[in-house]
C-alpha positions in Angstrom: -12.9 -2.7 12.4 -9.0 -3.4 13.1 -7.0 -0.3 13.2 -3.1 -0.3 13.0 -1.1 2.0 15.2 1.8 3.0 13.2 3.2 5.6 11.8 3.9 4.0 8.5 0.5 2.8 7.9 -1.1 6.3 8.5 1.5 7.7 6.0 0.0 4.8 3.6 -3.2 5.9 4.5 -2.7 9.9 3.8 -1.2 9.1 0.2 -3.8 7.1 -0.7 -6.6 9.1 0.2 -8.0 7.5 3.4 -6.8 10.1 5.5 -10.1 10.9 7.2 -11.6 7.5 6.9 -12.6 5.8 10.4 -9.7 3.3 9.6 -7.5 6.1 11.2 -8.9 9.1 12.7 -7.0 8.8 15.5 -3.3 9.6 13.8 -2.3 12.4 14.4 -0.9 12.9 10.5 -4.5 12.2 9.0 -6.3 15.1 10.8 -8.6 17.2 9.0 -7.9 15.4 5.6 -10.7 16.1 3.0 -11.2 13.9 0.5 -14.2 15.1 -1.3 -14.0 17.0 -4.8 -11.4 15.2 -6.5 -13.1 15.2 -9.8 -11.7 18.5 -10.9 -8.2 18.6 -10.9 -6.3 19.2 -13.7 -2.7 16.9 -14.7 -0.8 19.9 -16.6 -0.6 23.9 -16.6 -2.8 24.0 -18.8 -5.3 21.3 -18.3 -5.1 19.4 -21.8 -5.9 15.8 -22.3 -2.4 13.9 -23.3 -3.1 11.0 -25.6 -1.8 8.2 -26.4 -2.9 5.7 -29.2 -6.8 5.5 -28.3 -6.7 6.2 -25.1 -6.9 9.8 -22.9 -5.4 10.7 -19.8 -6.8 13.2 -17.4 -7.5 14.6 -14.6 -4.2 14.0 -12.8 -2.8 15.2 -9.6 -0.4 14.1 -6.7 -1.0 15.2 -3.0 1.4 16.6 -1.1 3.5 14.7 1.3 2.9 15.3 5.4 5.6 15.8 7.3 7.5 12.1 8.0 5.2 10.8 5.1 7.7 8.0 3.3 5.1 7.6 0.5 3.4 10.1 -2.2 0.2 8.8 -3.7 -0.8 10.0 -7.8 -4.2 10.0 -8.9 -5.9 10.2 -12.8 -8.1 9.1 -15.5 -7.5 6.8 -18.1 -10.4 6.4 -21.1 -10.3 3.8 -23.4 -12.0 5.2 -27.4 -10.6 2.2 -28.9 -12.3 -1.4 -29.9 -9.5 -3.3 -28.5 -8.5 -3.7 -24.7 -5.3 -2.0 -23.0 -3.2 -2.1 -20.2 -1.1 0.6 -18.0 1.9 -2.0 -17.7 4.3 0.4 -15.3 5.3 3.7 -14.2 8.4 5.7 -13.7 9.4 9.2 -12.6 12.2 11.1 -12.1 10.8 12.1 -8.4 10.9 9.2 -7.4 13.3 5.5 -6.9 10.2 3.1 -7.8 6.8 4.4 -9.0 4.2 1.0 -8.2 0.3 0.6 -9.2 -2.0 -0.2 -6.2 -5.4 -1.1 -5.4 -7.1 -0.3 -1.8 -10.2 -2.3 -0.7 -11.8 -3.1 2.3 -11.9 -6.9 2.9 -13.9 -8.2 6.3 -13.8 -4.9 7.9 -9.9 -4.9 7.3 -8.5 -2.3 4.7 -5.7 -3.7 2.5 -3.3 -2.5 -0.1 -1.8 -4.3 -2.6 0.6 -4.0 -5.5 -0.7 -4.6 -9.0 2.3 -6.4 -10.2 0.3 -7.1 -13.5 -0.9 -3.9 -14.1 -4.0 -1.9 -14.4 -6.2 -2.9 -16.9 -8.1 -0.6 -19.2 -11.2 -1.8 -21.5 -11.6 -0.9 -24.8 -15.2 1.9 -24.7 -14.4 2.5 -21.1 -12.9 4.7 -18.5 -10.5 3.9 -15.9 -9.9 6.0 -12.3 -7.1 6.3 -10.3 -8.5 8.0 -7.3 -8.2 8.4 -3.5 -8.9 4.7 -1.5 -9.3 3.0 -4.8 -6.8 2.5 -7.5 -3.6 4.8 -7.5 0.0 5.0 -7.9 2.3 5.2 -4.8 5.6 7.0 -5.4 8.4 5.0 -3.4 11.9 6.6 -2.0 10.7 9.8 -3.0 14.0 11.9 -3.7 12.2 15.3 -1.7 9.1 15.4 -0.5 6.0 16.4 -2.5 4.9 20.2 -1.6 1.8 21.7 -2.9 2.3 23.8 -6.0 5.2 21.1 -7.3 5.5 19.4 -10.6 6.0 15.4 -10.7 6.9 14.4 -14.0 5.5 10.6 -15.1 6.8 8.4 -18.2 3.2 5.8 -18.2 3.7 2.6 -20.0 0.7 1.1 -21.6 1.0 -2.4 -23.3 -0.6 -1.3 -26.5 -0.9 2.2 -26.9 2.7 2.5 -25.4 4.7 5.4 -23.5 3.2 8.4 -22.6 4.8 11.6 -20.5 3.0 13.9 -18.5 3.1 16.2 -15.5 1.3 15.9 -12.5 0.2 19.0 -10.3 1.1 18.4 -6.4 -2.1 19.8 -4.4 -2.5 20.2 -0.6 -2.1 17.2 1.3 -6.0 17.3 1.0 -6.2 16.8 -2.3 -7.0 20.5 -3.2 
């Protein structure tokens, strides 16, 4: 497995949830990063679903930044009650100067990110995840650094169901 010795790319790696992953134990900003029990967290205050047309979101959370970290990564669950197909089309926040929709996944031993410049797609009867080393939103020029117990509003753009605001909770840089 290749491993890249920069600081940027262990700040990619923190935000998107490989922070402990054998791609990079070795940087120094990825010790003791837990990525386990992400199911549970909650988007809002108080918990509720925020709908949208046929489709739920839940479950949403952003991690806290590390110190020097130029990226945030934002995390939740998209479900589809609907007979007809959907897309989450783009992003924006307040937080942040460009909000973009990614994809990790490891190809020949190599992890790689990429930009999904077409957007997410959601199927009608099923559930979508945004979650740690998967799919996930990466908050870009981030106007001050995420710190656990901060708010991070979101406008999400879906190409049917439309726009949808909601509040992410910022956790520990672990994800708790």
């Amino acid at each position: 497995m290749k491993i890249v010795r920069t600081s940027a790319f262990a700040a990619l790696l923190c935000a998107c949830g490989f922070a402990g992953s054998a791609i990079g134990q070795d940087h120094q900003h990825m010790q003791g990063m837990d990525m386990g029990n992400m199911g549970s967290m909650s988007m809002a205050a108080d918990g509720d679903v925020v709908k949208v047309g046929d489709l739920e979101v839940s479950g949403g959370f952003a991690k806290a930044m590390l110190p020097g970290q130029p990226v945030g990564g934002g995390f939740f669950t998209v479900k589809n009650n609907g007979s007809t197909d959907d897309r989450l089309v783009s992003v924006t926040s307040p937080n942040a100067g460009a909000v973009q929709l990614h994809e990790m996944a490891m190809k020949d031993n190599v992890m790689k990110m990429r930009e999904l410049k077409d957007g997410i797609a959601v199927p009608a009867g099923q559930t979508v995840e945004l979650s740690p080393g998967n799919l996930h939103l990466m908050f870009q020029k981030v106007k001050t650094p995420f710190k656990q117990g901060d708010k991070v509003p979101l406008t999400l753009t879906f190409e049917k169901a439309g726009k949808v605001d909601l509040v992410l909770n910022v956790l520990s840089a672990q994800g708790k």
